[in-house]
LUMKE-890081 format. One record per residue (C-alpha): residue number from 1; residue in one letter; z, x, y. Coordinates in Angstrom, 2 decimals, m for minus. Layout:
residues N
<r seq="NUM" type="A" z="Z" x="X" y="Y"/>
...
***
This chain:
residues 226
<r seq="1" type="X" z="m22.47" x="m29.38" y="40.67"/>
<r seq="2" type="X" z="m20.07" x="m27.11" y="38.41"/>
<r seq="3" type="X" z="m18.00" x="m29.48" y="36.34"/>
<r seq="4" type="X" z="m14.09" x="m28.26" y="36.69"/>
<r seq="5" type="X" z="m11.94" x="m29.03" y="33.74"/>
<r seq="6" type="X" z="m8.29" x="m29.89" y="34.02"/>
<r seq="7" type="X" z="m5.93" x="m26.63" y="33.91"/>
<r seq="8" type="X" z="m3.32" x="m27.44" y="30.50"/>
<r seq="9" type="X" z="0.31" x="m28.30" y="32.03"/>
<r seq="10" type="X" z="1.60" x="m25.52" y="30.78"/>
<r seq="11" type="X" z="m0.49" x="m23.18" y="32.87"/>
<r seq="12" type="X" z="0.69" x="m24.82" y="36.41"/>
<r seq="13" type="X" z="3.56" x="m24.28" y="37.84"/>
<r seq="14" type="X" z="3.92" x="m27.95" y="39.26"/>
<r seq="15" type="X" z="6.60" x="m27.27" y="41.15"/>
<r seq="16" type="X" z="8.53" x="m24.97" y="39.01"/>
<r seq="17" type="X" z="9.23" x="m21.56" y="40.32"/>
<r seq="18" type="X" z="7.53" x="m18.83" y="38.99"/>
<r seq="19" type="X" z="10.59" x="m16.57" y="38.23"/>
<r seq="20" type="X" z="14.51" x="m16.98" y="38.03"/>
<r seq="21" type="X" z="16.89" x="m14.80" y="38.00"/>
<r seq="22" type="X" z="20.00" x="m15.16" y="36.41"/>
<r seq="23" type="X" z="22.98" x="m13.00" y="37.00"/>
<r seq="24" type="X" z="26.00" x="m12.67" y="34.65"/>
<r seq="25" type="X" z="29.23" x="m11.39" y="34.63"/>
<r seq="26" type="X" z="29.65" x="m8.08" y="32.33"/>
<r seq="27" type="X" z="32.92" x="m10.02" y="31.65"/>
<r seq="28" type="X" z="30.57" x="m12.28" y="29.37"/>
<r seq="29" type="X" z="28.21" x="m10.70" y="26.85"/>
<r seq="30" type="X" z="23.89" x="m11.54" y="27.04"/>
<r seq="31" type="X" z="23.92" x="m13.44" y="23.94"/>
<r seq="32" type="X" z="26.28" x="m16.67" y="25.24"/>
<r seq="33" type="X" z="23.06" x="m16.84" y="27.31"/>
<r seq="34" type="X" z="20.57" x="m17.04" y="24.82"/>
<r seq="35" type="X" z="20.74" x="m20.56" y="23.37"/>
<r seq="36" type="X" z="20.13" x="m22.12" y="26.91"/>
<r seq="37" type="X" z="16.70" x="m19.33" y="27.51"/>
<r seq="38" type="X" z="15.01" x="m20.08" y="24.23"/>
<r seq="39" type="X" z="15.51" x="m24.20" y="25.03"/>
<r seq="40" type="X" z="14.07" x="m23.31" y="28.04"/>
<r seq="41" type="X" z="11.29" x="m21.63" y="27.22"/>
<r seq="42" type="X" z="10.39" x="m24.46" y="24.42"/>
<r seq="43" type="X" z="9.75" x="m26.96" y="27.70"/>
<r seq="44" type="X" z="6.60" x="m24.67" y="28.08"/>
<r seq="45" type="X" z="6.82" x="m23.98" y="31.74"/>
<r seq="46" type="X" z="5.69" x="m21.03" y="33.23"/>
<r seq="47" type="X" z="8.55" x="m19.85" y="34.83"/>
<r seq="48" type="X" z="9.55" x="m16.06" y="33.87"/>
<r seq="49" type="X" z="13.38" x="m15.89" y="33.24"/>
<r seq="50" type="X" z="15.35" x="m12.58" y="34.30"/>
<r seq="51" type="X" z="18.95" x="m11.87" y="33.21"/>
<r seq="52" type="X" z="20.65" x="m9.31" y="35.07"/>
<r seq="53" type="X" z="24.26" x="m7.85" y="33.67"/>
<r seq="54" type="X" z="26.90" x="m7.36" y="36.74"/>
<r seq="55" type="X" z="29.99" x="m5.89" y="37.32"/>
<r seq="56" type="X" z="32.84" x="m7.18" y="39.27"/>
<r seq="57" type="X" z="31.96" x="m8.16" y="43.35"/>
<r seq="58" type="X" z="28.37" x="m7.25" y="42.14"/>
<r seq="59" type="X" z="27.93" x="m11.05" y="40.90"/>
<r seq="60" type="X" z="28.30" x="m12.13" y="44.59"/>
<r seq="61" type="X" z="26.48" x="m9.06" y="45.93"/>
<r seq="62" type="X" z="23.55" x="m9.74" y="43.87"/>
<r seq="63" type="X" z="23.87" x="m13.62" y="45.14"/>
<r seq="64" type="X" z="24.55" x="m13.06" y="48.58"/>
<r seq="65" type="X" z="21.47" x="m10.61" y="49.09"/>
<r seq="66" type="X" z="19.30" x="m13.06" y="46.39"/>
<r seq="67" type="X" z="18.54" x="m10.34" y="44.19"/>
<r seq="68" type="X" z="19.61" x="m12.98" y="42.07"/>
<r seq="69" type="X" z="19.45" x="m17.00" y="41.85"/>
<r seq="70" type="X" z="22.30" x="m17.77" y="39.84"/>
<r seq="71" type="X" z="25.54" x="m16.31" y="38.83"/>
<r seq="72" type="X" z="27.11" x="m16.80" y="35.31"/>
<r seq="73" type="X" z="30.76" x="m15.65" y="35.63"/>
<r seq="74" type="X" z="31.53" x="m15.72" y="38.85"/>
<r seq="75" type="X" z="35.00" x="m14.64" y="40.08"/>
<r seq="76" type="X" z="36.60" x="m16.58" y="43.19"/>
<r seq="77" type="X" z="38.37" x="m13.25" y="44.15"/>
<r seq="78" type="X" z="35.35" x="m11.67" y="45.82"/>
<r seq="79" type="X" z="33.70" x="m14.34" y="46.75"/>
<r seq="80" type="X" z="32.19" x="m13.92" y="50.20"/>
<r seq="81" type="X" z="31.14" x="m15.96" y="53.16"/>
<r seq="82" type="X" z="28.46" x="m18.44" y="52.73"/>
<r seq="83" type="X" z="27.16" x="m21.59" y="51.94"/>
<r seq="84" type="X" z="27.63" x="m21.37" y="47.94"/>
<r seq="85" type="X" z="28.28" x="m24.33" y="45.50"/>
<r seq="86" type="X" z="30.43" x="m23.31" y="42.44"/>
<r seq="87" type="X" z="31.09" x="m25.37" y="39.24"/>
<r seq="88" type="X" z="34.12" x="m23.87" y="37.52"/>
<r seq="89" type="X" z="33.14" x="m22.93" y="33.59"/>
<r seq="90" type="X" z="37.25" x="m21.71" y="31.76"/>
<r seq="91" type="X" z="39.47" x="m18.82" y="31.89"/>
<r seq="92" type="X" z="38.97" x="m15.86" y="31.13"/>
<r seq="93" type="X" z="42.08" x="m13.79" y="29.90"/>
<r seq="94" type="X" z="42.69" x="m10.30" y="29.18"/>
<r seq="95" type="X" z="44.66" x="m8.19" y="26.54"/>
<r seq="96" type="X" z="45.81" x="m4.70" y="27.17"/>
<r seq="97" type="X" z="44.08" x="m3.24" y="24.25"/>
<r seq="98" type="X" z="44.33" x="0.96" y="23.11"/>
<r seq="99" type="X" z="42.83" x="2.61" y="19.89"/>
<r seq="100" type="X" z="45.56" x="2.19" y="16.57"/>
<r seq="101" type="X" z="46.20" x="6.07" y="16.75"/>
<r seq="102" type="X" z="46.50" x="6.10" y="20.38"/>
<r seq="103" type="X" z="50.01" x="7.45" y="22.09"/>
<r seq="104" type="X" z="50.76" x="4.54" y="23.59"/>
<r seq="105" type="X" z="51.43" x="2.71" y="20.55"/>
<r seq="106" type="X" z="54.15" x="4.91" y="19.65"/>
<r seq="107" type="X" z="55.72" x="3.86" y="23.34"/>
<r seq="108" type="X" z="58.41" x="1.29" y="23.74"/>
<r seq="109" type="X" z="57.04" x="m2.29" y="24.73"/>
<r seq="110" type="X" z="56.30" x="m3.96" y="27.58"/>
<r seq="111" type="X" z="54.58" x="m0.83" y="28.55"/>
<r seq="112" type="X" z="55.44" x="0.04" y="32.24"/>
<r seq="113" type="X" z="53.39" x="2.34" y="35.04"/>
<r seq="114" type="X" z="55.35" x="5.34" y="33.90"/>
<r seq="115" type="X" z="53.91" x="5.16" y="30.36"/>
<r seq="116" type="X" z="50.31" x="3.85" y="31.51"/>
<r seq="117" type="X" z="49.50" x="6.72" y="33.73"/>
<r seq="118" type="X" z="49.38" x="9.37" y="31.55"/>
<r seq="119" type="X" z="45.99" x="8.45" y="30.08"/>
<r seq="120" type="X" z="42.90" x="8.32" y="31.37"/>
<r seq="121" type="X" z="41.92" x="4.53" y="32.00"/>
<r seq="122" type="X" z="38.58" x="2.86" y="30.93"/>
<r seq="123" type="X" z="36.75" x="1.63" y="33.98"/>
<r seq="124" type="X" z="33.29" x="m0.36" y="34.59"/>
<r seq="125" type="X" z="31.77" x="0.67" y="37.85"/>
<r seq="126" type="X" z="31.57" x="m2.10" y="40.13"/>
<r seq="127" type="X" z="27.78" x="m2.98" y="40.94"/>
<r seq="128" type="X" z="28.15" x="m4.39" y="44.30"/>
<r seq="129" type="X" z="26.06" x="m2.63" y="46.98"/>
<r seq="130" type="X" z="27.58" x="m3.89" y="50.00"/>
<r seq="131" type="X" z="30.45" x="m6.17" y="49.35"/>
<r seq="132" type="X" z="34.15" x="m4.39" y="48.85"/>
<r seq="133" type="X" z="34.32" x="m3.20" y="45.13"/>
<r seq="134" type="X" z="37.30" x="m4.09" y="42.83"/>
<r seq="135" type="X" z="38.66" x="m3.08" y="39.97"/>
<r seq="136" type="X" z="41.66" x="m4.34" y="38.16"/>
<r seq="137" type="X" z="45.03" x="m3.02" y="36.67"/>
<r seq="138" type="X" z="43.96" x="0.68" y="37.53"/>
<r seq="139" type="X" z="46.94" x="2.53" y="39.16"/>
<r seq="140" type="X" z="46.67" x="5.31" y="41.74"/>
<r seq="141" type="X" z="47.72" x="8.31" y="40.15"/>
<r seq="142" type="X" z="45.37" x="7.72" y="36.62"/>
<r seq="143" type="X" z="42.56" x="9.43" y="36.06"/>
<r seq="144" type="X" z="39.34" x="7.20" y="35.05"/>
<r seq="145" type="X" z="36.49" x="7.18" y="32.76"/>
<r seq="146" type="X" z="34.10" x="5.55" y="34.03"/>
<r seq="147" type="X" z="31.18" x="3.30" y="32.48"/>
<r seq="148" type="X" z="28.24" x="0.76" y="32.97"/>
<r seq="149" type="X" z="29.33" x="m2.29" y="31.56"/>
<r seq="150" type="X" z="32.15" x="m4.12" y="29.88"/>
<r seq="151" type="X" z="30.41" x="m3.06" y="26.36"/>
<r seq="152" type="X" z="30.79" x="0.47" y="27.22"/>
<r seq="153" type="X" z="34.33" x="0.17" y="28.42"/>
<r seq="154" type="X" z="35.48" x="m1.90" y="24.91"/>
<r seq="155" type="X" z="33.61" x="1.19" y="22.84"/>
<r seq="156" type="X" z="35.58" x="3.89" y="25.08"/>
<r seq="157" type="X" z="38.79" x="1.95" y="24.19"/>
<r seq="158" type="X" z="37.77" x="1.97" y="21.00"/>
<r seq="159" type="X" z="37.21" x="5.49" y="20.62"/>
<r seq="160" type="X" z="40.68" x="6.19" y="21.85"/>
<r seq="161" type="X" z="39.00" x="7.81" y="24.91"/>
<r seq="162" type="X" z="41.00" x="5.56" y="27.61"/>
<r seq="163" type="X" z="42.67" x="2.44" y="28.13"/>
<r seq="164" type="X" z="42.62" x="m0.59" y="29.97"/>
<r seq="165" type="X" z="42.45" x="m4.37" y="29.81"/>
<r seq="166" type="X" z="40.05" x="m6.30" y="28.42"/>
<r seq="167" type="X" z="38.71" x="m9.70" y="27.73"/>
<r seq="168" type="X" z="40.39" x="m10.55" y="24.99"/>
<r seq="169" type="X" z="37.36" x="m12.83" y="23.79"/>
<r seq="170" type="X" z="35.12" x="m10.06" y="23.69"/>
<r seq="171" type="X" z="37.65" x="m7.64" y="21.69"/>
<r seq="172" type="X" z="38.48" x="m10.58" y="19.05"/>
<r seq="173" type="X" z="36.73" x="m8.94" y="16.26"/>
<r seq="174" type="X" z="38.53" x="m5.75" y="17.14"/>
<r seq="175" type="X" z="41.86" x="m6.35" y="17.26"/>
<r seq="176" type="X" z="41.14" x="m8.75" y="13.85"/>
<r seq="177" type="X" z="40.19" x="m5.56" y="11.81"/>
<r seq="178" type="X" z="42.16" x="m3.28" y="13.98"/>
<r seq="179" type="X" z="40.02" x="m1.02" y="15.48"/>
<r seq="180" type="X" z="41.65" x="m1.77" y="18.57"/>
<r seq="181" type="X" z="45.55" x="m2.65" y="19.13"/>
<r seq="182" type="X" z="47.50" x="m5.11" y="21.66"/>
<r seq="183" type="X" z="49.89" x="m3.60" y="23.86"/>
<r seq="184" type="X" z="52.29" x="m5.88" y="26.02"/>
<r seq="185" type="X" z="52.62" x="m4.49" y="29.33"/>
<r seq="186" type="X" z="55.51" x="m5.10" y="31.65"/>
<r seq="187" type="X" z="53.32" x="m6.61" y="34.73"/>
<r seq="188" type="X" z="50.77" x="m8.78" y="32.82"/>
<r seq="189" type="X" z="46.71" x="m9.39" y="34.46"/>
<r seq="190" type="X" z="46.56" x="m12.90" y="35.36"/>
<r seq="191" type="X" z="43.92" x="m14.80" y="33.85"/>
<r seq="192" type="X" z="40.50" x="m15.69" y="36.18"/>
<r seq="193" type="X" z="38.54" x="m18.50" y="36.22"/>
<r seq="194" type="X" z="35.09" x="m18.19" y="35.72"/>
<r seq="195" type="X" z="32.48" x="m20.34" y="38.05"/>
<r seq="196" type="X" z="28.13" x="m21.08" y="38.31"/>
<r seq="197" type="X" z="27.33" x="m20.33" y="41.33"/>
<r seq="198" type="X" z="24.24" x="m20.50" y="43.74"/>
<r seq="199" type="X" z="23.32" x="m20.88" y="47.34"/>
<r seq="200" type="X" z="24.07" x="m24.31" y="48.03"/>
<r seq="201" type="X" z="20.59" x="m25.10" y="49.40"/>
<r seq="202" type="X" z="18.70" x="m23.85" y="46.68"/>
<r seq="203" type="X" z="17.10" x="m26.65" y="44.53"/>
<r seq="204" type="X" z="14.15" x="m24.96" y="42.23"/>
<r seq="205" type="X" z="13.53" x="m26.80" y="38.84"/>
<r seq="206" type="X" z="14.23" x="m23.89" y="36.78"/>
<r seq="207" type="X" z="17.78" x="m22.91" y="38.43"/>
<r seq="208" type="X" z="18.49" x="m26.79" y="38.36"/>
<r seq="209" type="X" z="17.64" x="m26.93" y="35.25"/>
<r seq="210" type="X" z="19.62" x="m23.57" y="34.19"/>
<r seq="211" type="X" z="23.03" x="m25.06" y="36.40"/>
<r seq="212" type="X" z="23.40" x="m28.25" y="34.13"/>
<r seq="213" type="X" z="22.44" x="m26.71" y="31.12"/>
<r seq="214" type="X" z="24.96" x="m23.84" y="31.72"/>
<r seq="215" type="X" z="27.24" x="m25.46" y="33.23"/>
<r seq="216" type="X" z="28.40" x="m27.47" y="30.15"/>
<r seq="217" type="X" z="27.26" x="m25.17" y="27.77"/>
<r seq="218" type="X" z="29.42" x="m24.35" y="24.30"/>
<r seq="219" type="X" z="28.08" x="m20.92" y="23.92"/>
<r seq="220" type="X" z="29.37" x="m20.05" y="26.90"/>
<r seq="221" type="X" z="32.63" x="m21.94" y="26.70"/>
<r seq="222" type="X" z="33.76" x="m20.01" y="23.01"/>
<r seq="223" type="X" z="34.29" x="m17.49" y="25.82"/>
<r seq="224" type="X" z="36.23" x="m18.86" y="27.54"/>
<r seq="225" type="X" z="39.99" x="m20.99" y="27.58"/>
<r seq="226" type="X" z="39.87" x="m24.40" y="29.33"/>
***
């Protein structure tokens, strides 16, 4: 009789999925993910982890149609119908932000529409495939520049190409060394609160695992206000 010898744990899934998928916000960079992948990955399981970068009602699209299994960063705006559980992770608020040799900084403050609309405005292109796609603080009669991603819309800003709100977490280095300046604007952009979220049934190892770890995780929170 061939003898079998016992697979090593760390070659059977045991339960775990074999892949998960984790969406996140362009609002939030990659790297507040990091911490939470390489702990992960040091259990030894062999689950292969995906992160996916999405822009405004394409968090929920990506959900919705499980291209994803998670959401990091999900809005409460565009959230759609469906059994979804959410766990609520800060704030995130925004600065009106424009290159230190830019017009605009030569305009009296709070800016208004009159003054905005004259320049081109920095705008990441909503990812969503079948869900309404947003923007924010965009009027009607600007022209646009459109990008991927949040990074690419901070660099345009930078550049001096556009303008447009940002997170102001994400632009912190920026407006420290002044490459990029704060405008006040006479109608301000709320802040949004930021959730987890997953379809409510869903109970895989690796996505629980992923939605406590995340959910209280500091990385993620120094992007955040409470």
């Amino acid at each position: 009789m061939l003898k079998t010898w016992p697979t090593p744990p760390r070659q059977v899934a045991q339960g775990w999925e074999t892949r998960l998928r984790i969406g996140f916000n362009s609002l939030l960079p990659a790297e507040c993910l990091f911490p939470a992948v390489k702990e992960f990955y040091e259990l030894g399981v062999p689950v292969e982890v995906q992160l996916v970068e999405e822009v405004f009602a394409g968090s929920w699209d990506a959900l919705q149609s499980r291209r994803i299994d998670l959401v990091v960063g999900a809005d409460q705006v565009s959230k759609p119908a469906g059994s979804f559980t959410t766990k609520p992770l800060g704030n995130m608020t925004f600065v009106y932000a424009v290159a230190p040799d830019h017009p605009l900084t030569k305009a009296s403050q709070p800016l208004r529409e009159e003054d905005i609309v004259r320049f081109p405005a920095a705008v990441a292109a909503d990812t969503s495939r079948s869900l309404p796609p947003g923007h924010a603080g965009i009027f009607r009669r600007q022209r646009t520049v459109t990008v991927a991603n949040i990074d690419q819309k901070i660099a345009v800003q930078t550049a001096g190409l556009a303008v447009g709100w940002l997170p102001e977490a994400r632009v912190r280095d920026q407006l420290a060394d002044g490459s990029l300046k704060a405008l006040r604007v006479h109608e301000p952009r709320q802040a949004i609160q930021l959730h987890l979220a997953r379809h409510a049934e869903d109970q895989g190892k690796a996505l629980m695992w992923f939605w406590d770890k995340l959910g209280d995780s500091p990385d993620i929170a120094d992007w955040l206000a409470p």
